[in-house]
N, C-alpha and C positions, 0 to 999 in steps of 0.2 A: 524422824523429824526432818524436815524438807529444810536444805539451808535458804537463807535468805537470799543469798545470791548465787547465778550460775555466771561464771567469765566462759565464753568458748574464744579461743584465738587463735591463729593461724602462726606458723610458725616464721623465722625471721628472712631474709634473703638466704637463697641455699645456691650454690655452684652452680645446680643445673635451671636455676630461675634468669641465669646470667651466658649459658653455656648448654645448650640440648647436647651438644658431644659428649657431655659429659657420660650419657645412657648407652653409649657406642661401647665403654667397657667397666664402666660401674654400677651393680644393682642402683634399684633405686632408693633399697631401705639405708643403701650406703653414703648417700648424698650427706653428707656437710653444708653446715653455715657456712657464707662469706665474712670477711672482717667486718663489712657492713651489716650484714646480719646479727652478727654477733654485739655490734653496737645498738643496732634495733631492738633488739631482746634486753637489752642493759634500760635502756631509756622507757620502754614499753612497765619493765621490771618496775622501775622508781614513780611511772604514772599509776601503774595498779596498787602500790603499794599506799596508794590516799583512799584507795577504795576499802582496803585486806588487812591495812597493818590491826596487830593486838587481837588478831582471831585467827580462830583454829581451820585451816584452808587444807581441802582434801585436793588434790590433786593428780587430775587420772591424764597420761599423755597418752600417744603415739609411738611405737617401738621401733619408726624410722628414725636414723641418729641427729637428722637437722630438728626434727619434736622432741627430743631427748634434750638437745644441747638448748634451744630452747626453755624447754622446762627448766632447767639448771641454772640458765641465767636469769630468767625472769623470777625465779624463788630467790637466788641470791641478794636480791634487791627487795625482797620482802621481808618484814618485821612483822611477822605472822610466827603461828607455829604448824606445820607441815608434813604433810602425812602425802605419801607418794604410791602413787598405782600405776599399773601399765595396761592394754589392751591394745590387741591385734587387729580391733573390730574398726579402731581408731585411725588405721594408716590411710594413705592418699590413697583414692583408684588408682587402679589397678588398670598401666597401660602396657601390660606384656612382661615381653623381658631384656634383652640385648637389641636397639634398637636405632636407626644413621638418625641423621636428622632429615636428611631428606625420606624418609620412612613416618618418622615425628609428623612433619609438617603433611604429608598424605593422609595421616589419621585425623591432624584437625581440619583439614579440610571437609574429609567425611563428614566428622561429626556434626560441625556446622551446618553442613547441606542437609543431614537427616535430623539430628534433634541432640542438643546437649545435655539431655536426661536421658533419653532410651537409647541412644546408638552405642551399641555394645565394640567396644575393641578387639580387637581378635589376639587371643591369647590374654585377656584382659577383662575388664568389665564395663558395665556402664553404669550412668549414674543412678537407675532403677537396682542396680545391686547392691552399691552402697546404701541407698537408701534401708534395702533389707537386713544389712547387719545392724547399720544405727538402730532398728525397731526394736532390736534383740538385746545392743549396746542400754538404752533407755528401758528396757525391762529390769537392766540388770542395778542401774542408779535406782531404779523404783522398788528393789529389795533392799539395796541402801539405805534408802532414807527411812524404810521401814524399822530400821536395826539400829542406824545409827545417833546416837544425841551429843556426839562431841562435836561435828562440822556444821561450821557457821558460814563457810562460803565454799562455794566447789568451783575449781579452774579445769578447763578441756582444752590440753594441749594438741593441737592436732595439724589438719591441712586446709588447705583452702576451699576444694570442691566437698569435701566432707563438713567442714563446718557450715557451709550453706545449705547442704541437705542435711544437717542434725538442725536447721532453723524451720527447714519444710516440711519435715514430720513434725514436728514440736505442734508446729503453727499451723499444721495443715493449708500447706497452699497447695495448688493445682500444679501441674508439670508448665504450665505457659507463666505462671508467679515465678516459681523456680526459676527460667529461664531469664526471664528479665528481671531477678531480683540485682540489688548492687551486688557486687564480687569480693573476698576479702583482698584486703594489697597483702605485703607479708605486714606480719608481725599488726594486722589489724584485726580489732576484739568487739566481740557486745557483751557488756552486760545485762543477764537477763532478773530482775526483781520480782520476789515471790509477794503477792499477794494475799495476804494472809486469812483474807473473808473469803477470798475464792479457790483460796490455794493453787491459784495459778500463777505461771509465772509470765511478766509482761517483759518486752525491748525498752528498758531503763537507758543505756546509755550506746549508741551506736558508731562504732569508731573503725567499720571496715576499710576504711580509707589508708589504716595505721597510722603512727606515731610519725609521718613522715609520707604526706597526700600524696610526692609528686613521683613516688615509687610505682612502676608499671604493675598490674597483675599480669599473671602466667595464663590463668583460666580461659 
């Protein structure tokens, strides 16, 4: 059974959204929340919880620890009951490994110059590769719903370039849609509403802006 609702949302402010050095000596699955983040997640938590409370909410993150922490705080503010997953399929692209910022800042220049969808990173990926796990990631919700009848809402804790292209496969847009679609900020979400004549799911409430507009995105 298909829940009614999908939340996908990006995760809260994280160190290296405030600080690129931060990649100069820490993975990136190892990035942390800021305190500000950490407060975005708390408030993001109490707004979804007018959407979630008194239903049963699966919830699948990202196994990076700013989606992790994330996820933890945003269920702490929910009056729901909660059922927790994780996937690898979920994490941000993938921009290498040990990396200066003047290094950072030559890759987005690249990318900008050739295409924010197919310019591949070196040691990294692009965002035609994410796209290919999400295909695989949505196969895998698609034997879910198959099996499942307890989930009445599913949350996607995840990143910011990932949850834009889990909107572009969904919705099938073209790689020029993609590119100029809006960006998530941190800690901004859509909910998407199942349609139950068509069993599709539509863009019910669009909040990538997050809980807090005047927040830069990274993307």
């Amino acid at each position: 059974m298909k829940p009614k609702q999908i939340v996908i949302i990006r995760h809260g402010q994280s160190q290296a959204n405030i600080d690129k050095g931060v990649y100069e000596h820490t993975p990136d699955h190892l990035v942390n929340l800021t305190e500000l983040g950490k407060e975005q997640c708390i408030k993001t938590g109490v707004k979804l919880n007018e959407l979630l409370a008194n239903k049963n909410v699966t919830v699948w993150s990202s196994p990076y620890n700013r989606a992790r922490q994330t996820t933890e705080l945003i269920a702490s503010e929910l009056k729901s009951n909660i059922k927790y997953k994780e996937d690898p399929r979920l994490r941000e692209q993938d921009w290498g490994n040990f990396y200066t910022e003047d290094e950072a800042r030559l890759k987005y220049e690249d990318r900008k110059r050739h295409s924010y969808f197919f310019y591949r990173i070196e040691n990294g990926e692009s965002g035609a590769d994410v796209y290919d796990r999400i295909s695989t990631f949505l196969e895998t919700l698609y034997r879910d719903f198959s099996q499942d009848n307890w989930t009445d809402s599913l949350v996607i804790s995840t990143h910011g370039i990932t949850a834009l292209v889990f909107l572009m496969r969904y919705f099938h847009w073209s790689y020029e849609q993609y590119e100029e679609a809006e960006k998530f900020f941190n800690c901004g979400f859509v909910v998407l509403e199942l349609d139950e004549e068509s069993e599709r799911y539509h863009l019910s409430i669009d909040m990538r802006e997050g809980i807090d507009s005047v927040l830069e995105s990274d993307l």
